[in-house]
C-alpha positions in Angstrom: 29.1 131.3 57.0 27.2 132.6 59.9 27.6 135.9 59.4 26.3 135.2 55.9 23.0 133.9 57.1 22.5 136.4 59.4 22.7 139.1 56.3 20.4 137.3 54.7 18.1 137.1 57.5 18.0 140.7 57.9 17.8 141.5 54.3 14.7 142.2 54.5 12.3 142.4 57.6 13.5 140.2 60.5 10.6 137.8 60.6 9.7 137.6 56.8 10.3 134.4 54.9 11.5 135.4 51.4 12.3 132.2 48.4 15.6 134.6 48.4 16.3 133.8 52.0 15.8 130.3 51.6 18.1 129.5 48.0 20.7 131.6 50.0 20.5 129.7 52.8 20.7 126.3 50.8 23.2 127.9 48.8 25.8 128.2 52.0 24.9 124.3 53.2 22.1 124.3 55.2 19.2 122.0 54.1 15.6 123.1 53.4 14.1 121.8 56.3 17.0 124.1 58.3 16.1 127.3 56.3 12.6 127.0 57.3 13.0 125.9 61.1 14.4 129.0 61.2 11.9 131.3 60.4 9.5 129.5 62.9 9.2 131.8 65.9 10.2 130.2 69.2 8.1 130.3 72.1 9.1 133.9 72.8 8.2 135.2 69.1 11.9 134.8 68.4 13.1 134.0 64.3 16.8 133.7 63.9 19.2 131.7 65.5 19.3 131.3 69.5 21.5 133.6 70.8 23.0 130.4 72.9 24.4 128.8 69.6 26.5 131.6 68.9 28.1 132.3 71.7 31.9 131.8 71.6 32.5 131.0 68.6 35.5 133.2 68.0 36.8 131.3 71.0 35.9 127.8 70.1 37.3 128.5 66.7 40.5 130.0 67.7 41.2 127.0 70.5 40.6 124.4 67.6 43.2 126.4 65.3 45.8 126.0 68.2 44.7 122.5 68.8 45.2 122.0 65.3 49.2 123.8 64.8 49.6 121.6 67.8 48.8 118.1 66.4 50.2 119.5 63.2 53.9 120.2 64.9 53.7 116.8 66.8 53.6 115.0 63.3 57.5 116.5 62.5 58.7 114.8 65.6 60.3 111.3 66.1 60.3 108.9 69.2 63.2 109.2 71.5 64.2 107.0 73.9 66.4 107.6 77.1 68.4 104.9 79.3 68.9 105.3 82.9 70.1 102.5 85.0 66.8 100.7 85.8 64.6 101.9 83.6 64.5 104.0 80.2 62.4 107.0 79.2 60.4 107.1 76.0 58.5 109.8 74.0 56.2 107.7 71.9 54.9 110.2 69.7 52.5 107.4 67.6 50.4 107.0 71.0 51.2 110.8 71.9 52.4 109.2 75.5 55.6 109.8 77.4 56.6 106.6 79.2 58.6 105.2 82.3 59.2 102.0 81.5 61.7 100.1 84.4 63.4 96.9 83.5 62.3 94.7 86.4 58.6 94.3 88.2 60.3 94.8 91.9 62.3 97.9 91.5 59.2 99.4 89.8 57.0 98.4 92.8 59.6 99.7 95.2 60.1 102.7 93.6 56.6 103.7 92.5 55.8 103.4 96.4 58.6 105.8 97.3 58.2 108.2 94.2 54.5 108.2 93.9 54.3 108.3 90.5 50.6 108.9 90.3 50.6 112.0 92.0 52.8 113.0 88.8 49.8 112.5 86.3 51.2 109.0 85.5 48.8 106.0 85.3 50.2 102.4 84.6 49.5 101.2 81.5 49.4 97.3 81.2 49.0 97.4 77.5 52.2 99.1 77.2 53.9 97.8 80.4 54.9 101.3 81.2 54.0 104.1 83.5 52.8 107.1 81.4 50.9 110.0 80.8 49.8 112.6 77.7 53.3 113.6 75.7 53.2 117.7 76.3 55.1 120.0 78.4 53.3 119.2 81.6 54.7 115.8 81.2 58.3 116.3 80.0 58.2 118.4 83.3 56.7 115.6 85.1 59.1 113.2 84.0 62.1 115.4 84.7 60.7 115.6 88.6 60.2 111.3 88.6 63.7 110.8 86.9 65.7 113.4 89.5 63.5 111.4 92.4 64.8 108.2 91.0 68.2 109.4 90.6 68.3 110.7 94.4 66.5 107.0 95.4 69.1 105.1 93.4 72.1 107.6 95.3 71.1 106.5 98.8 
């Protein structure tokens, strides 16, 4: 689209304000008041877009494609849950979360002092009574590292 309006700025003369430039514009969704804001000069004699706005596009585009195949692939999956002794591990992909949650409020006090959870990435979340943090790789690693802790805590 903005390669479109940029051809039809330079259709003519940069800084020339054509009825043709302005339907074409309208035409590819900009409003009037848009088309002619942009034929206004800025303070440095400038008409056209600002050089500013256009920068890294291609890049902001193609991270919001991957964002997108991301969320996309994230719908196909299904919660799973994992029991330990003690506590039980829980991809909830609804909330997009991966969870510790322990079965009793003293061995999660005891062992969130020794493991140090937070220094994982996980926060406590009082809503869900569970420790937890964003559902991606980072955090399946994460939770590998806390539940081989716990298992070597739970061996001594």
């Amino acid at each position: 689209m903005i390669q479109k309006l940029l051809q039809s700025l330079k259709a003519k003369s940069k800084n020339e304000r054509t009825e043709e430039k302005i339907t074409s514009m309208i035409k590819l969704g900009l409003s009037s008041s848009q088309s002619e804001e942009i034929f206004k000069p800025d303070f440095a004699g400038r008409v056209g877009f600002a050089s500013y706005s256009l920068t890294n596009n291609n890049a902001n585009l193609k991270r919001m494609k991957q964002r997108l195949a991301v969320l996309q692939s994230n719908l196909n999956r299904v919660s799973t849950t994992v029991s330990y002794e003690g506590f039980k591990v829980v991809e909830n992909v609804e909330e997009n979360r991966i969870q510790i949650i322990f079965d009793g409020k003293e061995s999660y006090l005891e062992l969130c002092e020794n493991i140090k959870l937070r220094s994982e990435g996980f926060k406590y979340s009082k809503y869900n009574n569970a420790w937890q943090r964003h559902l991606n790789n980072q955090g399946r690693y994460a939770t590998e590292n806390v539940v081989t802790k716990i298992m070597a805590n739970n061996n001594i």
